[in-house]
C-alpha positions, -999 to +999 in steps of 0.1 A: -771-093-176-798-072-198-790-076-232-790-036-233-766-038-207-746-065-223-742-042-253-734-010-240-703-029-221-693-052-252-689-015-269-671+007-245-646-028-242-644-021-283-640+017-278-611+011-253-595-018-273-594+006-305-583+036-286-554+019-268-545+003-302-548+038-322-528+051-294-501+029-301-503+018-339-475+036-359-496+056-381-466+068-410-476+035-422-511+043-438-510+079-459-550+094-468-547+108-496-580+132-503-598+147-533-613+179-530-635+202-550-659+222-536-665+210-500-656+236-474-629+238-453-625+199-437-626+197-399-628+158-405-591+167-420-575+186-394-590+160-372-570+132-387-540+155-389-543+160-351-542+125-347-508+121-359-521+101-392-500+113-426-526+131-446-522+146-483-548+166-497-551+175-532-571+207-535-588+217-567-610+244-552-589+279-562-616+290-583-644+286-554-625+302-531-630+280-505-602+272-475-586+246-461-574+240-428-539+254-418-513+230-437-493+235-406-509+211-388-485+181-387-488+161-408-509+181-436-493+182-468-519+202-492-512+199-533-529+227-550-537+216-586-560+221-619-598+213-614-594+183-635-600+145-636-619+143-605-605+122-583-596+097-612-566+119-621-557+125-584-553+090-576-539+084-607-511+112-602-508+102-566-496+067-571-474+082-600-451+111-582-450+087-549-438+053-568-407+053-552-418+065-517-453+046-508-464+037-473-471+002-461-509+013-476-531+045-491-563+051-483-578+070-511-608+093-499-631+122-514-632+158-502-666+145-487-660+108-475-694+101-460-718+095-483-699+069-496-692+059-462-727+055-452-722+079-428-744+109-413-723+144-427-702+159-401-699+134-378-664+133-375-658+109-345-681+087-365-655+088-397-620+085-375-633+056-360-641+044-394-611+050-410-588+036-370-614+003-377-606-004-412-566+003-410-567-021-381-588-047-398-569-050-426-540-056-402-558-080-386-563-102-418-531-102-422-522-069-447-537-088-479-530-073-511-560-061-533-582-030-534-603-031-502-634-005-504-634+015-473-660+009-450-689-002-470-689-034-496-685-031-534-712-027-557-720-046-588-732-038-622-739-062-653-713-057-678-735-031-700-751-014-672-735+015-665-755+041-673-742+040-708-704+045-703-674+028-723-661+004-695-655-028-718-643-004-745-613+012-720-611-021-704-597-035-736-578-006-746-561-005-707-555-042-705-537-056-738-522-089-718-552-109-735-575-109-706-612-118-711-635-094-705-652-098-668-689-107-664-698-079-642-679-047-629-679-050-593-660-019-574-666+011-546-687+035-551-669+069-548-637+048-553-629+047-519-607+019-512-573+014-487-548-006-511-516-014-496-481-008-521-477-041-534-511-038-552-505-002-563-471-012-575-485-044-598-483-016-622-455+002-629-449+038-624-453+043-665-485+030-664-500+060-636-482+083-659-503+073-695-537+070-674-533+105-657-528+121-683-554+103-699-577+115-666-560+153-671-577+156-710-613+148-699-632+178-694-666+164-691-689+170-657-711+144-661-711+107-670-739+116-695-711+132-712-692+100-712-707+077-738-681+066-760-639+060-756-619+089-766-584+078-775-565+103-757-589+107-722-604+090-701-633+098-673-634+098-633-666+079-639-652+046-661-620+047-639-641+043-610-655+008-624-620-002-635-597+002-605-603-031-588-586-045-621-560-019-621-551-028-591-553-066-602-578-074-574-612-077-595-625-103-568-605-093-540-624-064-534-634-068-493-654-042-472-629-026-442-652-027-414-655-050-384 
C-alpha cells in the first residue's frame, strides 16, 4: 500500500476508534473548568457543551461587555466573578468551593485554549479532539495522579530565570514541610493541565482558601509588575511555575497527547 494511502487509513481507523469511544465514555467524570477575560463569546465552549462534557466557566468579562454562549446549554454552568487573579485565582477558588464534590478529574483551561495548545485559533474540531485524546490517554495509562499539561509538554526554566519573578521566594513561603528548593521550575505554559482529585485533594481545602485569596489581592497586569513577594498576594504568573508542586507532582508532569 502507498505510504499516503497507508496513512490516510491508519487515521480515519483513529478517528473512528476515538469517536466510538467518545460516544460511549461517561463524560460527568472529567469537568473543564475555563478562565475567561476578554475573548469573545466561545463557540469551542458551546461545542463541548453540546457534547454532553460538564463544562464551568468562570467569566470575568462584565466590564468588556462581551457574551457568552447561552448557559442553557446542558451542561454549561457560567460563574460570573471579579476581574481578578487571572486564572491563578480561578483555579485556585475552583478546587476550593468544589472540595467536597470533584470529578474523577479537571481539566483546567484558558478563555483562549490554543495557543497554549499549539493549535491554529478557531479550529474547534481541532481542540475537541484534543481535549476526547488527552481524557482518553490518561485513561489509558491507567488514571495516574499528578498534574498532566494538556496537550503540549512542560517547559523548563533554570531556577532564577523567570523573567525576574519571586518563584523561590513563594516557594519557601507556600511549602514550610522543609523541602529543598528544586533545581529548575518545570510546568505548562498557560497552566493548562488535566489533574485528577487525588492530586487536587493532596492539599486540603484550607490550603485553596489562603492561596485564593492570596491570588484575589494581586492587582498587577503584568509579570514586570511582579518582582518581589508580597506577604498578603500572590501573582497568576508565579502560580503558574508553582502548580506542578502544589499539586505534588513536580516530575510527574506528562504531556496528554497520543
Amino acid at each position: 500500500m502507498h505510504m499516503a494511502s497507508a496513512n490516510a487509513a491508519a487515521s480515519a481507523e483513529r478517528a473512528s476508534s476515538m469517536h466510538t469511544w467518545a460516544a460511549t465514555f461517561d463524560k460527568s467524570r472529567i469537568e473543564i473548568v475555563v478562565a475567561r477575560h476578554h475573548e469573545p463569546a466561545l463557540p469551542w465552549v458551546t461545542a463541548l457543551a453540546e457534547q454532553g462534557w460538564p463544562v464551568v466557566v468562570y467569566d470575568k468579562a462584565d466590564a468588556c461587555g462581551r457574551e457568552l454562549p447561552d448557559p442553557a446549554a446542558a451542561g454549561l454552568t457560567v460563574v460570573r466573578c471579579p476581574n481578578v487573579g487571572r486564572e491563578g485565582e480561578t483555579w485556585l477558588r475552583h478546587v476550593q468551593e468544589r472540595y467536597d464534590a470533584l470529578p474523577d478529574a479537571t481539566l483546567f483551561l484558558q478563555g483562549c485554549p490554543y495557543d497554549h495548545a499549539r493549535l491554529k485559533r478557531g479550529d474547534i474540531t481541532a481542540l475537541l479532539w484534543r481535549v476526547q485524546d488527552a481524557v482518553r490517554t490518561w485513561i489509558k495509562r491507567g488514571e495516574p495522579e499528578g498534574a498532566h499539561p494538556f496537550a503540549t509538554g512542560p517547559h523548563t526554566e533554570g531556577l532564577n530565570d523567570c523573567y525576574g519573578l519571586p518563584v523561590a521566594d513563594y516557594y519557601l513561603d507556600m511549602f514550610t514541610d522543609g523541602r529543598a528548593l528544586p533545581q529548575d521550575w518545570t510546568f505548562a505554559a498557560g497552566a493548562q493541565y488535566l489533574v485528577p482529585r487525588a492530586t487536587l485533594r493532596a492539599q486540603p481545602q484550607a490550603f485553596y482558601e489562603t492561596w485564593a485569596a492570596k491570588a484575589r489581592a494581586c492587582s498587577a497586569h503584568s509579570y514586570r509588575q511582579c518582582s518581589q513577594r508580597a506577604p498578603d498576594s500572590i501573582d497568576a504568573w508565579t502560580l503558574e511555575r508553582l502548580w506542578p508542586h502544589i499539586w505534588r507532582a513536580p516530575r510527574a508532569v506528562l504531556p496528554l497527547y497520543a
